[in-house]
C-alpha positions as CSV (number, residue, x, y, z in Angstrom):
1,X,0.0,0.0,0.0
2,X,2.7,2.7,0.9
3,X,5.4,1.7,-1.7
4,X,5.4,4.3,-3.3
5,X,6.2,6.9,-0.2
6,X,8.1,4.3,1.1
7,X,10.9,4.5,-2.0
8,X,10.4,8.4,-2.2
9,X,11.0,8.6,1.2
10,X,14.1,6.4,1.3
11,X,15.6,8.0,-1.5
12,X,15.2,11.4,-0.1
13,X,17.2,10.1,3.0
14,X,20.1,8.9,1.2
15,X,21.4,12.2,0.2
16,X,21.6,12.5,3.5
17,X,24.2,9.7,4.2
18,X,27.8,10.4,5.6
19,X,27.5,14.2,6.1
20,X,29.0,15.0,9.6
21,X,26.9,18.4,9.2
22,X,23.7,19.6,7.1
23,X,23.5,22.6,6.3
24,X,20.0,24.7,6.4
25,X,19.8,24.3,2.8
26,X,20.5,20.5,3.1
27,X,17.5,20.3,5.4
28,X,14.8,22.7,3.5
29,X,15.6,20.4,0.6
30,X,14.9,17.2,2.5
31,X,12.0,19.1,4.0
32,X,10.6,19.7,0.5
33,X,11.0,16.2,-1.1
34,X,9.4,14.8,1.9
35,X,6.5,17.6,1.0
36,X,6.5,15.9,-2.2
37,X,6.7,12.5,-1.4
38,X,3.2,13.1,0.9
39,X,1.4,14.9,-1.1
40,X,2.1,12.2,-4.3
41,X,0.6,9.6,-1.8
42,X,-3.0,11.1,-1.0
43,X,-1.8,12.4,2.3
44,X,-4.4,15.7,3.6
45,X,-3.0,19.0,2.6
46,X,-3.5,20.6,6.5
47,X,-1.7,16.9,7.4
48,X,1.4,17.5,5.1
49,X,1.5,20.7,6.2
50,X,2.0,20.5,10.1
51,X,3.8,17.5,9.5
52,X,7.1,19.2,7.9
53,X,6.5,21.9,9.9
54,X,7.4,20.2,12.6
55,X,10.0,18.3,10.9
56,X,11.6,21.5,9.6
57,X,11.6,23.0,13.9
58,X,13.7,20.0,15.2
59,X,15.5,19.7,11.8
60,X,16.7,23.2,12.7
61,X,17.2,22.3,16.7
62,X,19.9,21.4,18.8
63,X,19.1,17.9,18.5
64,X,20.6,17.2,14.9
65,X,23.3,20.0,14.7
66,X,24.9,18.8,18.1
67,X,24.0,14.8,16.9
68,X,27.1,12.5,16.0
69,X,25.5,12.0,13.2
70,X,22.8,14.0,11.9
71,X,21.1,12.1,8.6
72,X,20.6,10.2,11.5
73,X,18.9,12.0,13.7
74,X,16.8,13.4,10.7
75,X,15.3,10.2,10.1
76,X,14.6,9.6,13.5
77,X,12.4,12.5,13.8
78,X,10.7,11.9,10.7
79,X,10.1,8.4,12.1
80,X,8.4,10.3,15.3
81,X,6.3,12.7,13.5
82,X,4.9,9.3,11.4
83,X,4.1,7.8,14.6
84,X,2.5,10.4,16.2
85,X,-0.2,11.4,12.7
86,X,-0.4,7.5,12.9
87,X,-2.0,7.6,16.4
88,X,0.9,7.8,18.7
89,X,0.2,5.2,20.5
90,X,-1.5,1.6,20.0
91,X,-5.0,1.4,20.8
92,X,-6.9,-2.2,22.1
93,X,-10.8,-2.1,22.2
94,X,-12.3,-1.5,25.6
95,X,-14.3,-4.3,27.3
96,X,-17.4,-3.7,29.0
97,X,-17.3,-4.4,33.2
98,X,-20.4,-6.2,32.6
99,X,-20.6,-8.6,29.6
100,X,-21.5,-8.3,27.0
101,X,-19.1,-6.2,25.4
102,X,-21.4,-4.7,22.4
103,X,-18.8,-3.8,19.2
104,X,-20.6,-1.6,16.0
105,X,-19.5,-1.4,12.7
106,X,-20.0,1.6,10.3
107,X,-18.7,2.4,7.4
108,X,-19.7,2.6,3.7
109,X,-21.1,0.1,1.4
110,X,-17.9,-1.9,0.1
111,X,-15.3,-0.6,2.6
112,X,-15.2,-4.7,4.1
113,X,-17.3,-4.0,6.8
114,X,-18.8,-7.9,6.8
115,X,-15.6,-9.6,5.9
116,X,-14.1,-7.6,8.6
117,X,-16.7,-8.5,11.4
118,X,-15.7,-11.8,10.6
119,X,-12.2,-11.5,11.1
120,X,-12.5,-9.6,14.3
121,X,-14.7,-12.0,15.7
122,X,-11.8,-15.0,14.7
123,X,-9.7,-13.0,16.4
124,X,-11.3,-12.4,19.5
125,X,-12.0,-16.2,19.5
126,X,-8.5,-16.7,19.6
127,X,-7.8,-14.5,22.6
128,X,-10.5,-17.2,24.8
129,X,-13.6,-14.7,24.2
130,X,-17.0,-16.0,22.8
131,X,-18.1,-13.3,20.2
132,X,-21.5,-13.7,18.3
133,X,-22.2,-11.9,14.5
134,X,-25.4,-9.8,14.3
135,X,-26.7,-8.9,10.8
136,X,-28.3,-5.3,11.4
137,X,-27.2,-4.8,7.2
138,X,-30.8,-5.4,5.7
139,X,-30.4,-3.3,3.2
140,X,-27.0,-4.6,0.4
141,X,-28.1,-7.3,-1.4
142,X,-27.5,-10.7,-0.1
143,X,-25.5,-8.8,3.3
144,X,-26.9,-11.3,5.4
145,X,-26.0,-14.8,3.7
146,X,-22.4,-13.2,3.1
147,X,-22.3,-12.9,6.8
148,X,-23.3,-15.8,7.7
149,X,-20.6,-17.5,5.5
150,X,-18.4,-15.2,6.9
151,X,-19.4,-16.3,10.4
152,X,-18.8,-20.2,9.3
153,X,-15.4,-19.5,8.0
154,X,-14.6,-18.0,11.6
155,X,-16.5,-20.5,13.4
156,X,-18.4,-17.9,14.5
157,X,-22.5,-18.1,15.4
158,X,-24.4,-15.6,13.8
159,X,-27.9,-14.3,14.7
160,X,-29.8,-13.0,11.3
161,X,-33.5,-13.3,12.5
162,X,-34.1,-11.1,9.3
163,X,-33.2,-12.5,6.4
164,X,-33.0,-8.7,4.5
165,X,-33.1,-7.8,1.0
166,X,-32.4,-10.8,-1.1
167,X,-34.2,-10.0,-4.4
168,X,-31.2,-7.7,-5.0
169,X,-32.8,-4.3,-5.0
170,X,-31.8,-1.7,-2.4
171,X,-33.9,0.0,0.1
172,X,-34.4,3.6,-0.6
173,X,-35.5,4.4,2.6
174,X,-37.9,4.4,5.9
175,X,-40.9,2.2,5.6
176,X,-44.3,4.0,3.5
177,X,-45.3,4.6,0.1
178,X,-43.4,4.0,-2.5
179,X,-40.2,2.7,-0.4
180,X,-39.8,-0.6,0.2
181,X,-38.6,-2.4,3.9
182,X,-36.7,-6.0,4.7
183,X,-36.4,-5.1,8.2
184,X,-35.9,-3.1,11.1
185,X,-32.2,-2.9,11.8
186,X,-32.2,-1.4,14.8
187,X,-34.4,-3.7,16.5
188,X,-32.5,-6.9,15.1
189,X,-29.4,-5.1,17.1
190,X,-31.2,-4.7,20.3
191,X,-32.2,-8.9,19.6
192,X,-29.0,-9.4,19.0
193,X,-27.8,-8.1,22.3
194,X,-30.9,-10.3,24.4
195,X,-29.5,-13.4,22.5
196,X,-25.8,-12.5,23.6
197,X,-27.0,-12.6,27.2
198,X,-29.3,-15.4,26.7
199,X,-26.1,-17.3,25.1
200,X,-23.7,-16.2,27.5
201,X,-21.5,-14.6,24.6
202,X,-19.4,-11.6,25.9
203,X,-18.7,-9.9,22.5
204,X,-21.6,-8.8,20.8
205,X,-20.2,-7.9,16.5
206,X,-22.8,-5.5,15.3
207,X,-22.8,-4.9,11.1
208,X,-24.4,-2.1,10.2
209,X,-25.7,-0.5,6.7
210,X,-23.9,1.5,4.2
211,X,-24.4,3.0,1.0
212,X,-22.1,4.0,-1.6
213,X,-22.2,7.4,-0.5
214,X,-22.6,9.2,2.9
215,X,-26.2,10.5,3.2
216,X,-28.8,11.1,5.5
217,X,-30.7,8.2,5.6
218,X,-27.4,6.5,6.2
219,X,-26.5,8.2,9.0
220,X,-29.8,8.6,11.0
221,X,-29.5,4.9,11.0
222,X,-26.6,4.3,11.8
223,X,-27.4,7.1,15.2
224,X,-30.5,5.2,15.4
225,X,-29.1,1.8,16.0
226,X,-25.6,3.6,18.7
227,X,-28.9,5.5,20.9
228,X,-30.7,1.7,20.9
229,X,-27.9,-0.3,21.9
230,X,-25.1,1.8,23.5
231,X,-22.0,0.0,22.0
232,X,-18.8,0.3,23.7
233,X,-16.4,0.6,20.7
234,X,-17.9,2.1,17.7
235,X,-15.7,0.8,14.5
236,X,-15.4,3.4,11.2
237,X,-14.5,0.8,8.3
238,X,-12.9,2.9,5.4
239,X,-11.2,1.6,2.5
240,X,-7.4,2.1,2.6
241,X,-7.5,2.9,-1.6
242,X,-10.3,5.7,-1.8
243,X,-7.8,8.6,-2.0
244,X,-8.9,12.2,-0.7
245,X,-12.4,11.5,0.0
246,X,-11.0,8.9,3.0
247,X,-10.9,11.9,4.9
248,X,-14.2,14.1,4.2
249,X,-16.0,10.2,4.9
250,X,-14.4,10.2,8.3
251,X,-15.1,13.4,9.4
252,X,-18.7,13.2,8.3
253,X,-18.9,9.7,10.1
254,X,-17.3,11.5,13.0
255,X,-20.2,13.9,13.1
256,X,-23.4,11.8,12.2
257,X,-22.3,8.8,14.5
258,X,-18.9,9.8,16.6
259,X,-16.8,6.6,16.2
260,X,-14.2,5.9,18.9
261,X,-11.4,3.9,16.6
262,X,-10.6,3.5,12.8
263,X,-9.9,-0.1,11.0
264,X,-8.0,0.7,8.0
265,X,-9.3,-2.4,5.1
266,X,-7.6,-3.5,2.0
267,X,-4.1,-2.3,2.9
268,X,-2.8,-4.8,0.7
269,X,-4.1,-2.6,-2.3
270,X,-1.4,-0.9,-5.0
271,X,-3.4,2.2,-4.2
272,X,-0.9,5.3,-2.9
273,X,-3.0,4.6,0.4
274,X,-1.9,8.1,1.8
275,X,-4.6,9.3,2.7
276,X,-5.3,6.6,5.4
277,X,-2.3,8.5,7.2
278,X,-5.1,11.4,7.3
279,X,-7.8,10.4,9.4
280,X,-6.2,9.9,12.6
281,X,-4.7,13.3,12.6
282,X,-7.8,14.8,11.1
283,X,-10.5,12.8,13.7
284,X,-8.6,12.7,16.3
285,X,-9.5,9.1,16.2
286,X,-6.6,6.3,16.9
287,X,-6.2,3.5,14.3
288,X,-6.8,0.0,15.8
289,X,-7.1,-2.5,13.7
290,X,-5.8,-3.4,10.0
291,X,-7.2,-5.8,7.1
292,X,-5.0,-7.4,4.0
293,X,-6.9,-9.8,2.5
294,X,-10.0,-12.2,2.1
295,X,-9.1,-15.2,4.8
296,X,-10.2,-14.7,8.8
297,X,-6.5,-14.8,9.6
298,X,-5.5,-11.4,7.3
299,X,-6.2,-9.4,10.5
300,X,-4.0,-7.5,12.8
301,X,-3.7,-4.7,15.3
302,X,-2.6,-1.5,14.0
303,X,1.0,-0.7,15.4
304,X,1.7,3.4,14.9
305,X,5.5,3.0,15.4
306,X,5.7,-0.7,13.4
307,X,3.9,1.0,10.6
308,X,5.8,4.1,10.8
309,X,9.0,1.8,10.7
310,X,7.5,0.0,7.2
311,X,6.9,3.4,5.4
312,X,10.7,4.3,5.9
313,X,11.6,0.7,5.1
314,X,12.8,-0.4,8.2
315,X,11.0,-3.5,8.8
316,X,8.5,-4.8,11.3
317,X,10.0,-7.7,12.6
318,X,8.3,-7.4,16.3
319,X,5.1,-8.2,14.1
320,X,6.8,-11.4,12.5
321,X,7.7,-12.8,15.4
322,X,4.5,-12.4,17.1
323,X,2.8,-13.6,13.8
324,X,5.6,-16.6,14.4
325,X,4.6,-17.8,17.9
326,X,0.8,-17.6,16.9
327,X,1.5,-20.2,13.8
328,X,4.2,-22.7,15.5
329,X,3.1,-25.0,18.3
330,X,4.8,-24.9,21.3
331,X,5.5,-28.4,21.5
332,X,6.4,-28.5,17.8
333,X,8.8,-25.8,18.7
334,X,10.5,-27.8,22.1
335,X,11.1,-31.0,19.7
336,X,12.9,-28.9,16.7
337,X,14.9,-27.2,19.7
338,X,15.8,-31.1,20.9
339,X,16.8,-32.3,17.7
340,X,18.9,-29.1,16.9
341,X,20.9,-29.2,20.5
342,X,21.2,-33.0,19.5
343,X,22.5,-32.9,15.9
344,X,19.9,-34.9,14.5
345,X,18.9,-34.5,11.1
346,X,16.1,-32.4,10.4
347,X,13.7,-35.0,7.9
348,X,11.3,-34.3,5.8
349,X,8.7,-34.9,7.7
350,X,9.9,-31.9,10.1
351,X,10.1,-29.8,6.6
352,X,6.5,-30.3,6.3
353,X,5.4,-29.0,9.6
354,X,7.7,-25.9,8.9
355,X,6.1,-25.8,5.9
356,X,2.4,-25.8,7.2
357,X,3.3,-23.1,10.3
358,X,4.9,-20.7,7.3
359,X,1.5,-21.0,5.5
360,X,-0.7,-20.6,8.6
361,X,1.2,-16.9,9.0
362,X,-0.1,-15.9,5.7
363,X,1.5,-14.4,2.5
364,X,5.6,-15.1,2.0
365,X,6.0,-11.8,0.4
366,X,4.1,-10.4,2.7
367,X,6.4,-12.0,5.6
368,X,10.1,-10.8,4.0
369,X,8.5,-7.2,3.0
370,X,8.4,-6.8,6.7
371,X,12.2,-7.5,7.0
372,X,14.8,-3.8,7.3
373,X,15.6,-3.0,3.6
374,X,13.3,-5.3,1.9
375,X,11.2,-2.3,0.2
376,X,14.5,-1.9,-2.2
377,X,14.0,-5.5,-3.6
378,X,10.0,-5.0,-4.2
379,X,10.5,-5.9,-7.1
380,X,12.1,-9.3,-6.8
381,X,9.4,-10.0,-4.0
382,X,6.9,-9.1,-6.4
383,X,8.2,-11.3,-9.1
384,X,8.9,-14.6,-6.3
385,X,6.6,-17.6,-7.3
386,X,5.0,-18.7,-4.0
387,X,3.7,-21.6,-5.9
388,X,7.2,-22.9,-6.0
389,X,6.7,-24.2,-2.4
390,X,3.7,-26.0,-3.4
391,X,5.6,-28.2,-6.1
392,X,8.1,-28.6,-3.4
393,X,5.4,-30.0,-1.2
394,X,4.2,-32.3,-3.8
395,X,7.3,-33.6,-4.4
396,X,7.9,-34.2,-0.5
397,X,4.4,-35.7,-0.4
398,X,5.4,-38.3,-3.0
399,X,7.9,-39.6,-0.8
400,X,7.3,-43.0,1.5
401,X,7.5,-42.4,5.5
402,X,11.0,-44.2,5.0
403,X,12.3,-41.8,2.1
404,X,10.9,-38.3,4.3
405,X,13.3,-39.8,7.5
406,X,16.2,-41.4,5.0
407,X,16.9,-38.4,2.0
408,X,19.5,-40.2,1.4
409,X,18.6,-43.9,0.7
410,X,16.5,-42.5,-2.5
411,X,18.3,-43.9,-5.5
412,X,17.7,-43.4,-9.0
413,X,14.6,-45.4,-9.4
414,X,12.5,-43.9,-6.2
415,X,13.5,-40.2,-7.4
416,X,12.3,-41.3,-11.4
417,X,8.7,-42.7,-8.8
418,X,8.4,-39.3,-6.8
419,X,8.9,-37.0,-10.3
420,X,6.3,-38.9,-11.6
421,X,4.2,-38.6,-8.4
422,X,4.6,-35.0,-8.3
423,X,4.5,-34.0,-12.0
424,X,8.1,-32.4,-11.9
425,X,10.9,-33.4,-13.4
426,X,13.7,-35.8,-12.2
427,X,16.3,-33.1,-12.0
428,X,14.0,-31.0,-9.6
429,X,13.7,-33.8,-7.5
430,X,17.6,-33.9,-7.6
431,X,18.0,-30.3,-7.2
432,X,15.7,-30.4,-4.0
433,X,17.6,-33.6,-2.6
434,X,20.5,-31.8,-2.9
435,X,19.5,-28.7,-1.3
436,X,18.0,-30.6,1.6
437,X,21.3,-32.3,2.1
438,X,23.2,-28.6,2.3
439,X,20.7,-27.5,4.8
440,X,21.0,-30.5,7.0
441,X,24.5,-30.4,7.0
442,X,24.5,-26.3,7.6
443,X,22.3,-27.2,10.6
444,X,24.7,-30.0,12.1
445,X,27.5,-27.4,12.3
446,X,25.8,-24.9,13.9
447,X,24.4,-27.5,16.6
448,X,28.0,-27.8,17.1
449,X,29.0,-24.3,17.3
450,X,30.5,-24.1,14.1
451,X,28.7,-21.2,12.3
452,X,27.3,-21.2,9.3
453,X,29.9,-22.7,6.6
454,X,31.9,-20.0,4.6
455,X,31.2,-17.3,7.8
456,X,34.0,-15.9,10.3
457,X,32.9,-16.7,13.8
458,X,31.5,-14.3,15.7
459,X,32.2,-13.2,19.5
460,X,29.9,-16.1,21.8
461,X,28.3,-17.8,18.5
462,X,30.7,-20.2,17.9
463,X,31.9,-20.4,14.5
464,X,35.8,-19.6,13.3
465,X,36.9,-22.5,16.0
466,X,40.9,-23.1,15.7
467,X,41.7,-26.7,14.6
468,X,43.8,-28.6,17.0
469,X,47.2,-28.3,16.4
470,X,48.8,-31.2,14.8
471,X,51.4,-33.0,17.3
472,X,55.0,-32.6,16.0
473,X,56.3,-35.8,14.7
474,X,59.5,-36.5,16.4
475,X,62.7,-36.8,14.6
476,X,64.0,-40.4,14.3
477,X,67.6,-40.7,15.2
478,X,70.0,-40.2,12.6
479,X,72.1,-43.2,10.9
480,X,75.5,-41.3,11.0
481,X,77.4,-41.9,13.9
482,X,78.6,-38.7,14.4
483,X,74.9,-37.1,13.9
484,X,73.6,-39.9,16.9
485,X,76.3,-38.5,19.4
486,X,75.5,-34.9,19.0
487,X,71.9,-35.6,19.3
488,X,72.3,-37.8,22.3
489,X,74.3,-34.9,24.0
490,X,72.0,-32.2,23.4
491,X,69.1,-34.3,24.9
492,X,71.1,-35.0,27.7
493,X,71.8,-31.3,28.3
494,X,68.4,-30.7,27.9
495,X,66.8,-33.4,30.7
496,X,69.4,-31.8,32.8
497,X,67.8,-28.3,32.4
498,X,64.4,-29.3,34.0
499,X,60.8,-29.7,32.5
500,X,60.9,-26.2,31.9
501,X,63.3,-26.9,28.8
502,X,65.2,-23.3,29.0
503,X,62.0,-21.3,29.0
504,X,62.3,-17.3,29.7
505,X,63.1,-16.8,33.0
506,X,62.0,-20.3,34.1
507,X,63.7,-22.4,37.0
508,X,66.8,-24.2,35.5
509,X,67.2,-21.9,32.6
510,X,69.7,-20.5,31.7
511,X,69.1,-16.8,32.1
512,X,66.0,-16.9,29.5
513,X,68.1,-17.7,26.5
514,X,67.1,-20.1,24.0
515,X,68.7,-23.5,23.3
516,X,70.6,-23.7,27.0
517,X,72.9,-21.2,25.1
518,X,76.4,-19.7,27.1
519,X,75.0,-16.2,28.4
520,X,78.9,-16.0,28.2
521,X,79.1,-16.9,24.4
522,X,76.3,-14.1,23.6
523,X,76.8,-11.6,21.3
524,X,74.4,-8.4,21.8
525,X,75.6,-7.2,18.0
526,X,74.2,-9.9,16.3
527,X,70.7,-8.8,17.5
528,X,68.3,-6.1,14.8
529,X,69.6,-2.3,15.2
530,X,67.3,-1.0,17.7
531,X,66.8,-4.3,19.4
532,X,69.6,-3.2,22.3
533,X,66.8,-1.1,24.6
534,X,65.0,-4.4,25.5
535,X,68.0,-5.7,27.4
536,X,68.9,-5.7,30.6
537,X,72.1,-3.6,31.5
């Protein structure tokens, strides 16, 4: 969604690499791109504006001219002001003392609201709570069986004791002449909250009406159904990829129905998305939640300082991780951590369950664009297959239990069966097996402390260890006579120096010098010119 102000962005800040000192000039320039770079992307004119202004004051401050390094220090303070006209802080719904917690959903007609109720309730399932879907959206077309699938996907109930307009016409307004009615939304929410009590449900998921336009009908509804059930969090859906009008919607939402948190929806759009940045600054109104896709689990809580940290390509890896220890098993997790400490191999069959978590924490690209400095290789991401993993499945699911715990007992014949299995080629069965056995070894040395194979070891990761040094093979005595007496006499001498063998300064040495030489038959000149100062007078 914000690629495109994420690569203006970072290009503006590298201009402002490796200068020990900017310059006022240097910094109204920066100022301006980033001006730019905001306005390009949808952001609100009165937005943009504050923003660099308060860029520009502590650009000017004490705090980058007395910095160590000031493109630095720029780029931190941009990253503040992003964080604080993204919310400032991250926002979690408030739960009623008394259950049930009663959650509405506004919005306009295609901004996700449905989908969305689905996924929040998934989520909230997650977290141990017992949500329940109520369809108060009598009016779209078919709202209420879309809902309801919804609601299955999540494993979600849903109360629709309305079934709405399903004969695909809209309504155009209140019951009487001429209009037509499938329903009275607000008193399908106030049933919806009895059943929630009645069910012992602590979450109660609200979905409202839209149209494709705000208007008054819309939003004497929409305060018609808040003054008849009270909610505790009131939800304004908007559509991450509707441009300028993102924040006229919200403010006229704000005024008809006075929401209490934004969800931002279809953030995975190639829409310049800036004006999502808007509505929090212009509302007043904190971001909480955002959506990226179609399945329950595309759902997350909106981060202000991990988004801030994506826009200026810095990654979000607190995200991934947590997205990491929702998808892997903790007991999956202890075994891998046994047979890693253990030097076992890692089998397929353990390459399958890796493969499973990865999927469960959603879209690959999706996953690396959150690493720092991905955003410069969007294009590679872009252009990755993530249907090479499922022809790597196949292939691995073509395999016997004996050949997933024994890669290497597959001969020619058993990889010529799983090519033919999978529908792939021999030689990408070949390349895979080949791979797999690189990884396994790569994994064995680092279970030993060896580091990864071709890196220098690094300070308490192992890695870099010294081989032991090779034993010096004593010399044989010689066959000359002569030779045989002069060695005999010089290991006499030396037995007769002590264990310590003639070492510097050490008991039975002989002054420090090497070799039990004379101190008498020393010759100071034959040392290196300059050597003289080291020695004793």
């Amino acid at each position: 969604m914000f690629t495109t102000l994420s690569d203006r962005l970072t290009a503006t800040f590298k201009n402002l690499r490796g200068k020990g000192r900017l310059t006022e000039s240097d910094i109204n320039s920066t100022i301006r791109d980033i001006r730019r770079a905001l306005l390009d992307a949808d952001v609100a004119l009165p937005v943009v504006k504050e923003f660099t202004r308060a860029v520009r004051e502590r650009a000017l401050g004490a705090e980058v001219s007395q910095a160590l390094n000031p493109g630095q220090q720029v780029v931190k303070i941009v990253n503040d002001e992003l964080v604080a006209i993204l919310g400032g802080q991250t926002r979690t719904l408030t739960f009623a003392k008394n259950p049930p917690t009663v959650i509405m959903l506004a919005g306009l007609q295609g901004a996700g609201k449905t989908t969305l109720a689905g996924k929040l309730a998934y989520s909230l399932k997650q977290q141990g709570h017992t949500p329940v879907l109520v369809a108060a959206d009598l009016q779209r077309p078919n709202a209420v069986t879309q809902l309801e699938v919804v609601g299955e996907r999540a494993g979600v109930p849903v109360f629709a004791p309305e079934r709405g307009n399903i004969g695909g016409h809209d309504a155009v307004g209140p019951t009487g002449e001429g209009t037509r009615s499938f329903g009275d939304p607000v008193a399908v929410a106030q049933a919806g909250i009895a059943h929630a009590q009645r069910d012992q449900r602590d979450v109660v998921i609200v979905d409202t009406a839209g149209r494709l336009a705000v208007d008054e009908n819309l939003m004497q509804q929409a305060a018609d159904i808040r003054a008849a059930i009270r909610p505790d969090e009131v939800l304004f859906v908007i559509d991450a990829m509707i441009g300028q009008a993102a924040v006229e919607t919200a403010q006229a939402f704000q005024a008809g129905v006075d929401f209490t948190g934004v969800v931002l929806s279809k953030l995975d759009g190639d829409a310049r998305g800036g004006a999502a940045l808007s509505v929090a600054s212009v509302t007043g109104r904190p971001i909480m939640f955002s959506s990226t896709g179609e399945k329950v689990t595309d759902f997350e809580v909106f981060h202000p300082d991990r988004m801030a940290s994506r826009i200026l390509d810095m990654g979000d890896v607190l995200t991934l991780i947590e997205q990491a220890e929702r998808a892997f098993e903790r007991g999956q997790a202890e075994e891998m951590q046994r047979k890693f400490l253990a030097a076992e191999d890692f089998t397929f069959d353990d390459f399958l369950q890796q493969l499973a978590a990865i999927k469960k924490m959603g879209s690959l690209k999706s996953m690396l664009k959150m690493m720092p400095g991905m955003q410069q290789m969007s294009a590679q991401l872009d252009a990755l297959d993530e249907r090479e993993f499922d022809r790597v499945e196949a292939m691995v699911r073509s395999m016997t239990p004996f050949e997933r715990n024994h890669p290497k007992q597959i001969n020619g014949s058993r990889r010529a069966r799983i090519a033919k299995g999978s529908g792939v080629t021999v030689t990408e069965v070949n390349q895979l097996l080949e791979r797999f056995g690189e990884a396994q070894k790569m994994m064995k040395q680092l279970a030993k402390g060896g580091g990864i194979p071709g890196m220098p070891g690094m300070p308490g990761m192992g890695g870099g260890r010294k081989k032991p040094a090779k034993q010096q093979k004593k010399k044989g005595k010689s066959g000359n006579p002569a030779k045989r007496a002069e060695q005999e006499r010089a290991a006499a001498q030396r037995a007769s120096q002590g264990p310590a063998g003639g070492a510097f300064g050490a008991p039975g040495g002989t002054g420090g010098l090497p070799g039990g030489m004379d101190p008498a038959a020393f010759d100071p000149s034959a040392l290196p010119k300059g050597f003289e100062k080291f020695l004793g007078k």
